[in-house]
N, C-alpha and C positions, 0 to 999 in steps of 0.2 A: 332396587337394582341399580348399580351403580355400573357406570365404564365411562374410559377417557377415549376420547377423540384425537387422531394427530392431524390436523390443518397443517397441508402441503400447499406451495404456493405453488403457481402455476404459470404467472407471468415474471418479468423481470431475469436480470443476467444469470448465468450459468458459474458457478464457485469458479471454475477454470476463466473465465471471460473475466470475473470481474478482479481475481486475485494477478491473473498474468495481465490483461491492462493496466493496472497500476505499477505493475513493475516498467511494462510499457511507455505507458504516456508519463514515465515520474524518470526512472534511472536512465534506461533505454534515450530516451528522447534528452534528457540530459548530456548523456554521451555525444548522443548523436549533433547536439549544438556546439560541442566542443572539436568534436571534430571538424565540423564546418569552419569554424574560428580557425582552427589551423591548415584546411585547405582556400580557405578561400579570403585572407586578411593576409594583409604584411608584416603583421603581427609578430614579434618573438613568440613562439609557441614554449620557451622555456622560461619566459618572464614569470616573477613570483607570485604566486596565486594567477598562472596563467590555464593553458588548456593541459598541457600535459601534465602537471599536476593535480589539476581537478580532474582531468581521466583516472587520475589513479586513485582519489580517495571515493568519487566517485563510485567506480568499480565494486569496491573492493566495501566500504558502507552498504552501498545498494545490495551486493550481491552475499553479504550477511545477514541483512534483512529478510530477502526472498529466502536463506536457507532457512533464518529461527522460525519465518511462518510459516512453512511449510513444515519445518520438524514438530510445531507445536502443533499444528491445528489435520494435519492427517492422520496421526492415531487417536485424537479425539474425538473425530466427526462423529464417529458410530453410534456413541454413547451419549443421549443428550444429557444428563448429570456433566458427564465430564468437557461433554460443548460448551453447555455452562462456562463452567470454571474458565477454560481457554479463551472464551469470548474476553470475560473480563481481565485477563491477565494480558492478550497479544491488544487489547483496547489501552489497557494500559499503559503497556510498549510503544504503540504507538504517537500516544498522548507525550511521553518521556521523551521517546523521540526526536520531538517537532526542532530542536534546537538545528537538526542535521538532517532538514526537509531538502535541502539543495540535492543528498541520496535517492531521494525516493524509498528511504527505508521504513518512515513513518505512513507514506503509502499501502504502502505490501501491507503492511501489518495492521494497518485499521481494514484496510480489507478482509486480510483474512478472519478479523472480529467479525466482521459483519456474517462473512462465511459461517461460522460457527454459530451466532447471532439466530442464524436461519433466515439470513435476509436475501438470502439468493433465492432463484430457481429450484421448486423442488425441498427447498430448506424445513425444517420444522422450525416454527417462530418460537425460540426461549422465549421465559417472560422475563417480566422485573430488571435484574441489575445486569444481566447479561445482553437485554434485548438494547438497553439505554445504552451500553458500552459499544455494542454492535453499530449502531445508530453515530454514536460517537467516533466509529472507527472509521465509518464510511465517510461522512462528513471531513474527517483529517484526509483522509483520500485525496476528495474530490478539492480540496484545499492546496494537497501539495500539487498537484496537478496542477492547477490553477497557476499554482505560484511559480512551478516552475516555467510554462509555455510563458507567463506575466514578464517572468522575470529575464530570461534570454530574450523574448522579443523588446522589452524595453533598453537592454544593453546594446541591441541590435539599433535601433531609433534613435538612442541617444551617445 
């Protein structure tokens, strides 16, 4: 007699918590230090590689990010064969990414690996090459994250 089991997890974030956080605490909060730079400095706000031009690449990278993961990883959820695949492709994306962490697009997107992964709430844990990329994706997450609060608060200090 044979049957497979699917191990649901039961603690840890919610795919929506942890894929819109990261858009949060990465692009969002990126914005939102720029705009601070131009309300609250004397700053030329159009000086080159200032705020209003990082507003806009900003925007507009983050906010392609959040569409590819979302386009990729919600018609695949359903299917874990095809979770699979998605883990390691937006894991990928991610990984490719990292050049243009100042977005928060490399965020989104290891997220949503992790999503797919089955690393959320509720997820079914892939194995093998998807579960590592998942892993992977989160990890770049919590990186640009990192890097981004790191790195406006150090321009802020210094």
């Amino acid at each position: 007699m044979s049957y497979t089991t699917s191990h649901r997890t039961s603690r840890g974030l919610s795919a929506s918590v942890l894929v819109g956080g990261a858009f949060l605490l990465s692009t969002v909060a990126n914005l939102a230090f720029r705009v601070a730079d131009i309300l609250f400095t004397d700053s030329d706000p159009y000086r080159p590689e200032g705020p209003v031009e990082s507003i806009v690449s900003i925007a507009v990278v983050g906010g392609i990010g959040l569409l590819v993961a979302l386009a990729v990883a919600l018609p695949l959820i359903r299917d874990p064969a095809r979770a699979r695949v998605g883990a390691i492709v937006l894991g990928s994306l991610a990984l490719v990414t990292l050049p243009v962490w100042w977005s928060g697009a490399p965020a989104v997107l290891g997220a949503a690996a992790a999503w797919l992964a089955g690393l959320t709430r509720d997820g079914s844990p892939q194995p093998g090459v998807a579960r590592g990329f998942g892993i992977v994706g989160f990890v770049v997450a919590v990186l640009v994250v990192v890097g981004v609060f790191a790195g406006n608060l150090a321009s802020l200090l210094g």
